[in-house]
Every structure is written in structure tokens, then in C-alpha cells.
C-alpha positions as CSV (number, residue, x, y, z in Angstrom):
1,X,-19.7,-18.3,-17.0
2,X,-15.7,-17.2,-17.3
3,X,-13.8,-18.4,-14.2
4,X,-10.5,-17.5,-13.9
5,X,-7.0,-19.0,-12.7
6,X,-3.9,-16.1,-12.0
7,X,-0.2,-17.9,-11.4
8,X,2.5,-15.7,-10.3
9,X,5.8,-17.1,-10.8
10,X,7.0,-16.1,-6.8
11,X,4.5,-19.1,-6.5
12,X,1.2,-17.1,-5.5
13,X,-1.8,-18.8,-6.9
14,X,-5.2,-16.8,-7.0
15,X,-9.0,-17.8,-8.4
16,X,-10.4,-14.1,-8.0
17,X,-11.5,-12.7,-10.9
18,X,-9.5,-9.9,-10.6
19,X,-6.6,-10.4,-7.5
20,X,-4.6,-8.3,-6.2
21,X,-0.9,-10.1,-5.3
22,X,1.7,-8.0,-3.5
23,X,5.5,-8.4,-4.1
24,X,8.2,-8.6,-1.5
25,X,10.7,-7.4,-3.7
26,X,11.5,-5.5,-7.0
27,X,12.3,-7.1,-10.4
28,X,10.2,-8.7,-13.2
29,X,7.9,-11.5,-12.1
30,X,6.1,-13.4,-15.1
31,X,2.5,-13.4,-14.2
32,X,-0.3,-15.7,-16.1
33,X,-4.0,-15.6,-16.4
34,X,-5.7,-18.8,-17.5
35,X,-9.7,-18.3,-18.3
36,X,-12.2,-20.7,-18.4
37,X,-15.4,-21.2,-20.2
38,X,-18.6,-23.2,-19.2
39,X,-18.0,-25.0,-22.8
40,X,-14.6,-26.4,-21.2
41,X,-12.4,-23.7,-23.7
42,X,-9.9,-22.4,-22.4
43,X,-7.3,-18.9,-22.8
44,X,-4.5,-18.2,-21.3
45,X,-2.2,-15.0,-21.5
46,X,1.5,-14.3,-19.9
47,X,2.8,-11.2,-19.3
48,X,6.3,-9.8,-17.4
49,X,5.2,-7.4,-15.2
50,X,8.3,-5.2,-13.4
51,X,8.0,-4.4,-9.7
52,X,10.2,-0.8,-9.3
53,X,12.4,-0.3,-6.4
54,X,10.8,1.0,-3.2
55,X,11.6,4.4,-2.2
56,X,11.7,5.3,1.6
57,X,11.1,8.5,2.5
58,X,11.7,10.3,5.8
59,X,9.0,10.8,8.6
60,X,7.5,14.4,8.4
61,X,8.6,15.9,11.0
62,X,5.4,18.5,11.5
63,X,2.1,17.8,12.6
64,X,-0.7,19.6,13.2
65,X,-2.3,19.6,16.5
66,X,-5.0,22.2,15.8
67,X,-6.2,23.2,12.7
68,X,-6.5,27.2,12.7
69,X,-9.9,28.3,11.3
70,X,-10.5,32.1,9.3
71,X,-13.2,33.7,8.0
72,X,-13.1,35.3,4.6
């Protein structure tokens, strides 16, 4: 059995097998994965990952109250 051990460097920790970790902010944020086997080996990978800048967009300003329906 493969356990796993996620440690992302704004100091989130996570044992899921497969987390998800959400960022406050933009930038590069080194993220590593540490695997371990019943036989006590172990892996571990790091990678950079890079959060983009949010973009904020403005409300839409129609809505649709009721939908018209038309048959073809």
C-alpha cells in the first residue's frame, strides 16, 4: 500500500492521496509529494507550480426570468 504526504510551501500539509489546496494569492509556490511504501521506501518529488493572477470580471447585467419556448 502507497500512502502519500503533499507539503506546500504556504505551509498547507495534506495526507490525501490526491488533495486539492487552494491559494490565496498568485506567484510560484514549491509543492512536494513524499510517497510511502509498506516496505518502509520512500520517493519524493518537488515541483514549482505558478498560481496566475485572478481576473475579475463584471456582473452580467441580464438575466433571464422566463425562458421563451418555439416549436420547429
Amino acid at each position: 500500500m502507497i500512502q502519500c504526504k503533499w507539503i506546500f510551501q504556504n505551509n498547507g500539509t495534506s495526507k490525501e492521496y490526491n488533495p486539492e489546496k487552494l491559494f490565496s494569492t498568485n506567484g510560484e509556490f514549491e509543492v512536494t509529494q513524499i510517497a510511502y511504501a509498506s516496505n518502509e521506501c520512500k520517493d519524493t518529488i518537488n515541483q514549482t507550480i505558478t498560481i496566475p493572477q485572478t481576473v475579475s470580471l463584471p456582473p452580467n447585467k441580464h438575466t433571464i426570468t422566463k425562458p421563451r419556448r418555439e416549436n420547429i
